[in-house]
N, C-alpha and C positions, 0 to 999 in steps of 0.2 A: 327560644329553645336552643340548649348550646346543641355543639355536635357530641361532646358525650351522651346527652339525654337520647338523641336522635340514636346513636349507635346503643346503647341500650336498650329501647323500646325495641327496637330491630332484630337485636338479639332474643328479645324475650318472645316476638314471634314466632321468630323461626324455630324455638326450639317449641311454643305453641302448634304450630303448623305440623313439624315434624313427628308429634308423640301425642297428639288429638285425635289420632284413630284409636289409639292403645294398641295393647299385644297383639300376636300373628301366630298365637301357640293355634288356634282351632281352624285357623284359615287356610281353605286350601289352597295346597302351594303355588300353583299358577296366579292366584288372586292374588296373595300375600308380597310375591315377586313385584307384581305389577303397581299394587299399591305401595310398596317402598319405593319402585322411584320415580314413581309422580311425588312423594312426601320428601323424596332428595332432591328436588329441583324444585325450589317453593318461589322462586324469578324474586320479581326486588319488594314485594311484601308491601307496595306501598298503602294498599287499600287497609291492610291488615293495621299497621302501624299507626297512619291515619282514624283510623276506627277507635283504638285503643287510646290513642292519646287526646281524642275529640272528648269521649267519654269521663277519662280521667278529669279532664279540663270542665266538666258539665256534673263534679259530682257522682259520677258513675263508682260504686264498689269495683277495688280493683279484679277481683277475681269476676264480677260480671264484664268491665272491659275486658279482658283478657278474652273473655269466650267470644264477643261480640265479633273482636277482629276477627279471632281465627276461624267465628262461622263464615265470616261474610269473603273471607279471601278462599276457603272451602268451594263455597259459590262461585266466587269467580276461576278459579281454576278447574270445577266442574264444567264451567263453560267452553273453556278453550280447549279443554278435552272431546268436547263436542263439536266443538266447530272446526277441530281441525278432522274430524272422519271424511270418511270418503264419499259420505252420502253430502255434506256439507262443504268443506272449503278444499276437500284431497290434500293436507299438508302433509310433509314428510317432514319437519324438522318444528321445533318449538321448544324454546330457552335453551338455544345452543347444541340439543341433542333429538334423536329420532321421536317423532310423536308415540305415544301409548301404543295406540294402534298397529303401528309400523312395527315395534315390537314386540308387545301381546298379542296382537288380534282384535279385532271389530269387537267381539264378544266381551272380550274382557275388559276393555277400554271402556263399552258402556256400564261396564257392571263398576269400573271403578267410578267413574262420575257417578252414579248414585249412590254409591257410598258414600263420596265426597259432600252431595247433597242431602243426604239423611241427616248425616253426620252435621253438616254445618246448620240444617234448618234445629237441631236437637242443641247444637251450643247457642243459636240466635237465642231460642226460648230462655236460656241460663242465664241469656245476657239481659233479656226485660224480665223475667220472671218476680226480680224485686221492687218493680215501679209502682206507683198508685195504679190502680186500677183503671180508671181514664187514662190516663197515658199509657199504660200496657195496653188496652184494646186499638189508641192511636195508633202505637207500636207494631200492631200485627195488621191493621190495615195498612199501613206505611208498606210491610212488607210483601204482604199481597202484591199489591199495586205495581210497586216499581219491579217485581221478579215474573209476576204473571202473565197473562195475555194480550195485556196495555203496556206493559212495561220488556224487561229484557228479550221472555220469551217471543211476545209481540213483534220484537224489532227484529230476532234473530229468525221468525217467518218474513219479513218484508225483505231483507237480506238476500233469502233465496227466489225472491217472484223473477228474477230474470230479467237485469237492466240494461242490457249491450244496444248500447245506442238509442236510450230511451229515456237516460236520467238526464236529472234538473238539482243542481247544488241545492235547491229547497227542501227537496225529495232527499237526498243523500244526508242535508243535516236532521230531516227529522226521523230516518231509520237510528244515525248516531244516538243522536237524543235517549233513544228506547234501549240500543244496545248496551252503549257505554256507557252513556248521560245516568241512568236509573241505578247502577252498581254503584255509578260514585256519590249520586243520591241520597242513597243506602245508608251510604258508609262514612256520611256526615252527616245525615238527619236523627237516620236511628240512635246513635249517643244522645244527641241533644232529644231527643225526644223524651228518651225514660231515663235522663237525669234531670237537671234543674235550664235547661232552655226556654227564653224568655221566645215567645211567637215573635218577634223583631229577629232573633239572633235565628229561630229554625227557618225564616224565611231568604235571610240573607245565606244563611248556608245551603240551603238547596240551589238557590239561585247561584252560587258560585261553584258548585259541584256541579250543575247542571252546562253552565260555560269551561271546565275545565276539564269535564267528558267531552263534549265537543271538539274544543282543544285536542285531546287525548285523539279522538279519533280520526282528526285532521291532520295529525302528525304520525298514524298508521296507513293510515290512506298516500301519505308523501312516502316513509320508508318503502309501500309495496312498491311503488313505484323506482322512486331514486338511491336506495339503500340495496349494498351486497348484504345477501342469507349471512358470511360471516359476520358481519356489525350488526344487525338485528336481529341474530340467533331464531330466526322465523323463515318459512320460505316463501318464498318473494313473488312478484307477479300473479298472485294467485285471482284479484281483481280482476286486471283484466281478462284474464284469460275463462275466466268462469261470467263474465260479464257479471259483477257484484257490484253495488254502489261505493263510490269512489269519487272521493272532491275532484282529482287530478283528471280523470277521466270526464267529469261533467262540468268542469270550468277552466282546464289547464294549471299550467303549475303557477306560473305569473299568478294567478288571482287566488289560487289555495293558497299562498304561502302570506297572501294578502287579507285572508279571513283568519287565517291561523292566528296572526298578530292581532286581527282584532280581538279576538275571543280573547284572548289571553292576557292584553290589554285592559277590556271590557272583565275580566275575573281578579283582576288585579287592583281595578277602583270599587267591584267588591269586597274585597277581601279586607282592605283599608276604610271601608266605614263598619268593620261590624263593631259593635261598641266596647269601651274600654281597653284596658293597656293593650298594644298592638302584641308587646312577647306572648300575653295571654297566647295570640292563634298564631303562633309561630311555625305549630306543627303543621297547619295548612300549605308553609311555603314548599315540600315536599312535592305538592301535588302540580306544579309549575313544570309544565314538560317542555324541554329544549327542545328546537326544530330538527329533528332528524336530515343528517344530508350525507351526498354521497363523499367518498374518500376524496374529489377533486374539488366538487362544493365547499368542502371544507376548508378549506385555502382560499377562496374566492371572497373580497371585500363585498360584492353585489349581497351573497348568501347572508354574509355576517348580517350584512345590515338590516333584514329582511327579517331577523330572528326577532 
């Protein structure tokens, strides 16, 4: 995949994301306010973009990729709407600016996520809606699963049981698994699902979205820790201080930054056998998250090497 394709798809997102709710003629205005600028701050789109070019790559009709992405980063930024409330993680800051809440209100903040999630479960449907009928019904069990009570929402209740001084890195990676592990699931199974994915290719792709959510949330676990709120446009500490499950907190940083590399490692000798030309899944190389470190980490040869 060159970097033009990559900045295309990207573009075609964002302006997906931006203009997927439609007009704000009937909406009333405190709603309509609120919902433009969570639709202004759409963060780096990667699920979205991933989604659409997995699909494309698997035969997908473009305009059902297109809805696929933009339902399923819908979902994922309905999430973070929610996990930054006050009943959940109390964040005050999220993609570089005040969270919803902080500036709507509790109220509206919720009512935006489920718009978010109407809206994105109403593009999912657009996005299988053309598949064989086996695979459409795959399709919406697929999505069950990884969003429901086993899946996201499942791990985003484990999340809040209350772990200050009681976790175990096994426990921490299997709430990740549910939280993160299942969006990125999502978001490279479902193309391959209800387009032309051979069960060799949908297995090796879960299984490598499955270690690169891990990944993902081994390298959030490290920002809350060793990252300034300005470099991770998120507010910081919020782990430990609520006692939430956290690598860094149930094994130190020495051995988190030592699982990090596995994972990523371990997603990367997946990635390399899924079958045929490797540019075919080029667009997967996106989902490769750098180790988050702090402003002096950064400088330090010990860190580098550790990535």
């Amino acid at each position: 995949m060159t970097l033009e394709t990559w900045r295309g798809a990207h573009a075609l997102m964002e302006g997906c994301f931006a203009n997927g709710i439609g007009g704000f003629q009937k909406v009333e205005p405190r709603m309509a306010a609120a919902l433009r600028d969570i639709l202004a701050r759409p963060g780096c789109l990667v699920r979205a973009v991933a989604a659409y070019l997995t699909a494309l790559a698997m035969g997908v009709p473009e305009d059902a990729a297109k809805a696929l992405g933009c339902g399923i980063e819908y979902l994922h930024t309905a999430s973070l709407v929610f996990d930054d409330l006050p009943a959940m993680d109390d964040a005050r800051m999220r993609r570089g600016a005040a969270c919803v809440h902080v500036v709507h209100g509790e109220g509206l903040a919720l009512l935006v996520a489920l718009t978010l999630i109407n809206r994105g479960y109403a593009l999912m449907w657009q996005g299988i809606s053309h598949a064989y009928p086996q695979r459409r019904a795959m399709a919406g069990e697929w999505i069950d699963s990884r969003l429901g009570i086993g899946g996201v929402i499942g791990g985003q209740a484990y999340d809040l049981s209350g772990w200050r001084g009681g976790q175990t890195a096994a426990e921490v990676s299997e709430v990740a698994a549910r939280k993160t592990g299942d969006l990125l699931r999502l978001t490279l199974v479902l193309p391959a699902i209800v387009g032309n994915g051979t069960p060799r290719e949908i297995r090796l792709l879960d299984r490598l979205a499955l270690m690169r959510g891990l990944a993902y949330q081994a390298a959030d676990d490290l920002k809350d820790v060793i990252s300034p709120e300005e470099s991770s446009g998120k507010t910081a500490g919020r782990d430990e201080a609520l006692g939430r499950p956290n690598l860094v907190v149930a094994e130190g940083l020495s051995a988190a930054l030592r699982r990090f590399r596995r994972l990523t490692d371990t997603a990367d000798r997946v990635q390399a056998a899924l079958p045929g030309d490797p540019d075919r899944w080029r667009m997967l190389d996106m989902l490769r998250v750098p180790m988050p470190l702090s402003a002096a980490e950064r400088g330090s040869s010990q860190f580098s090497a550790a990535i």
